[in-house]
C-alpha positions in Angstrom: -15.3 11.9 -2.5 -13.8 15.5 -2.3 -10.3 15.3 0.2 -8.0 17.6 0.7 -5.7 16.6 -2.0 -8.2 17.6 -4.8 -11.5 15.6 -6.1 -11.3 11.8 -6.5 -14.2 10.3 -8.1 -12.6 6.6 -7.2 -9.7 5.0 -5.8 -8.2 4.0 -8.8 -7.3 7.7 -9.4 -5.2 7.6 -6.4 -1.5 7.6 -7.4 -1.1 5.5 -4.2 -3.1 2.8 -5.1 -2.0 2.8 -9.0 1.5 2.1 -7.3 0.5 -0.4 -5.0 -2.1 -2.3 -7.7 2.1 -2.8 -9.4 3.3 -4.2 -6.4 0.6 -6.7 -6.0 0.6 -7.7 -9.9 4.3 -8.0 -10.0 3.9 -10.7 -7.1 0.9 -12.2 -8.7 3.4 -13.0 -11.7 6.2 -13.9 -10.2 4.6 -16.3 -7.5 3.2 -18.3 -10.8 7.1 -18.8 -11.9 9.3 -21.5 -9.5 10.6 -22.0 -7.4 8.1 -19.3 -5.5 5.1 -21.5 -7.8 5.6 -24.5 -5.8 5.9 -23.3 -2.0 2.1 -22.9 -1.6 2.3 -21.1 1.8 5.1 -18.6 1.3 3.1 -17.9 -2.3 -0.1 -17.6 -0.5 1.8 -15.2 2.3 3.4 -12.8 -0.1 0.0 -12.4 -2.5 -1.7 -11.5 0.5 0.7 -8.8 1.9 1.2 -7.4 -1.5 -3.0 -7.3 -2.8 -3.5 -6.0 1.2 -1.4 -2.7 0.6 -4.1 -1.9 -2.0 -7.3 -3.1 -1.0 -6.7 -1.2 2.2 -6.2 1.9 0.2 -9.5 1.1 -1.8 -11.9 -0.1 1.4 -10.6 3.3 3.1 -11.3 5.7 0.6 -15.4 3.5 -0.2 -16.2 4.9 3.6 -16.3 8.4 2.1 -14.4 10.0 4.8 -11.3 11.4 5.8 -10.7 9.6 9.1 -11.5 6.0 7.6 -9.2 6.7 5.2 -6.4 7.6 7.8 -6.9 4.8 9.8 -6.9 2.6 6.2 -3.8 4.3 4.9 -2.1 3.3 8.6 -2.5 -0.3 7.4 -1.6 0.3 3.7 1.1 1.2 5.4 1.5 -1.6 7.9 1.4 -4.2 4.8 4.2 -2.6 2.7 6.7 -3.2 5.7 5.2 -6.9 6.2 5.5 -7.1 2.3 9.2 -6.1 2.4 10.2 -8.3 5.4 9.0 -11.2 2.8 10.5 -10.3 -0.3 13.8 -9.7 2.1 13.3 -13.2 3.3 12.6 -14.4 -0.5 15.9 -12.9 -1.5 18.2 -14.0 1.2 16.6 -18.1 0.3 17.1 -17.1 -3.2 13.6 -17.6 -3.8 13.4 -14.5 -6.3 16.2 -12.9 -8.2 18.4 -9.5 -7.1 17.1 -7.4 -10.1 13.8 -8.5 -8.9 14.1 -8.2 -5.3 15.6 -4.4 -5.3 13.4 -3.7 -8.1 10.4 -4.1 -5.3 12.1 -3.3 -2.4 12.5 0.1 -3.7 9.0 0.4 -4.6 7.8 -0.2 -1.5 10.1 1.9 0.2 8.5 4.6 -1.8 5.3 3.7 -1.3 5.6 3.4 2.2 6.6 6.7 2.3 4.1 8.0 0.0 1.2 6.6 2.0 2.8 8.3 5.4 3.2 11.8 3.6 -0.7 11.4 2.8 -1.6 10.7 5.8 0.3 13.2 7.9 -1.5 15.5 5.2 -5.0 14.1 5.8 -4.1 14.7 9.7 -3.4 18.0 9.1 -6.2 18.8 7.3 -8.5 17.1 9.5 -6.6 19.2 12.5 -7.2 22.5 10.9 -10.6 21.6 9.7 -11.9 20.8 13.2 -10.0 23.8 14.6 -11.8 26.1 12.1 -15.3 24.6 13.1 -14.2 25.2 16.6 -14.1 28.9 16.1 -17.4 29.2 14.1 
């Protein structure tokens, strides 16, 4: 699929996903350890946040078109701030350690922000594109 920030044969060549596939690993590890292991809906919660952030980015970018992929990067980008509203809540219950919780709360303050500057470019683009076809 050929988008505005260069040619991507597949979503795993997006740097946004290869950051949010680490977030969602991370989790998967970490849930497996106690005291996270044993609290089977807060486990269940927080895989599913973290995996959403980058099965959103993949589903978008499969419809082959710039405005699916906009309105999958919006709930990318939805997930990483339901993903940090848990991991705060696992840190303030002690449920994960500090290294651990700052460590992801970091990343997904940069992913967040990485998603919302590639979607404000794929609006742009999509702006000036349609102007352009306007004209012709």
């Amino acid at each position: 699929m050929k988008i505005p920030l260069g040619t991507f044969n597949n979503f795993e060549d997006l740097e946004i996903w290869r950051d949010a596939i680490v977030i969602a690993e991370q989790i998967y590890l970490i849930s497996e350890q106690p005291p996270l292991k044993s609290d089977f809906g807060m486990k269940d919660q927080i895989r599913r946040s973290a995996a959403s952030i980058s099965n959103n980015i993949a589903e978008g970018f499969e419809y082959g078109n710039n405005k699916d992929f906009i309105r999958f990067l919006r709930f990318a980008k939805g997930s990483t701030g339901e993903f940090r509203n848990q991991i705060i809540l696992l840190r303030r219950t002690n449920m994960i350690s500090e290294d651990f919780y700052n460590e992801m709360y970091l990343h997904s303050i940069k992913l967040g922000k990485q998603i919302g500057s590639c979607m404000k470019y794929l609006v742009n683009f999509e702006s000036k594109h349609k102007a352009i076809n306007k004209k012709l």
